[in-house]
C-alpha positions in Angstrom: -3.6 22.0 4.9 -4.2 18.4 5.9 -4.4 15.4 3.6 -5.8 12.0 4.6 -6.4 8.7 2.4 -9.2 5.7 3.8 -6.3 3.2 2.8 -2.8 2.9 2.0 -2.6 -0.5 -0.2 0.6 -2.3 -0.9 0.8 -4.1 -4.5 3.5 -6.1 -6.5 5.2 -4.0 -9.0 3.3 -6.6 -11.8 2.0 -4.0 -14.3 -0.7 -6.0 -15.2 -2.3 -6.1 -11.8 -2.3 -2.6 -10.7 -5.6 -2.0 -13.0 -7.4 -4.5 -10.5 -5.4 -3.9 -7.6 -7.0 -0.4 -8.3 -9.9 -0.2 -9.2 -11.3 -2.9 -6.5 -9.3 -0.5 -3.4 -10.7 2.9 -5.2 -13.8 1.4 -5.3 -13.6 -0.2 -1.7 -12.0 2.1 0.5 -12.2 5.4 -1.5 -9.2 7.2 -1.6 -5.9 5.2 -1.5 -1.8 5.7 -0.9 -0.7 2.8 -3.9 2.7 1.3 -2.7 4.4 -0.4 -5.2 7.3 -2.7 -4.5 8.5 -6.0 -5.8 8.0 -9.3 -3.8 4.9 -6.8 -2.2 3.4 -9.1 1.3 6.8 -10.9 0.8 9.2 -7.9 2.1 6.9 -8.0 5.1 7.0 -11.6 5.8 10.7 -12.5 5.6 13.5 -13.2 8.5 14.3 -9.7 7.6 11.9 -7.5 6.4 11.8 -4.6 3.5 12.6 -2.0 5.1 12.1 0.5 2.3 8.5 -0.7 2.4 7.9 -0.3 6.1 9.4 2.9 5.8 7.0 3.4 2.9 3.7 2.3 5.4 4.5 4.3 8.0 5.4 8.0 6.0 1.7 7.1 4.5 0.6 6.5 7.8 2.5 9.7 9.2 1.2 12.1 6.7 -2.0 10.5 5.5 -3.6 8.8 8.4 -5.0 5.7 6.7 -7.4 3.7 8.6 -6.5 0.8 6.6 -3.8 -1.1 5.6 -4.6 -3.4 2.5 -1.9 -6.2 1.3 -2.2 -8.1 -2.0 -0.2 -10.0 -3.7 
């Protein structure tokens, strides 16, 4: 059985975001991976990125085949 997601989001741990964070991609793009990670866009943008989190992306891309990759911070 095959399982796919319209979006794999990446969000800052911040508790009190994740409500929003949610609600506005479930309510965008449908059915979402939620990655969670401090420092979020940051990990992506440094002279060496998080590679916990681009290991993250791509098993949701692997297994999920998001169309869309949605970064907040």
């Amino acid at each position: 059985m095959t399982h796919s997601c319209d979006a794999v989001v990446v969000s800052c741990i911040d508790w009190r975001l994740h409500p929003y964070v949610g609600m506005f991609t479930h309510n965008t793009y449908g059915s979402i991976d939620f990655i969670s990670v401090a420092g979020s866009v940051k990990g992506l943008t440094d002279e060496q990125p998080n590679e916990d989190l681009l290991s993250n992306i791509q098993l949701s891309i692997d297994l999920h085949s998001p169309s869309t990759i949605v970064l907040t911070s």
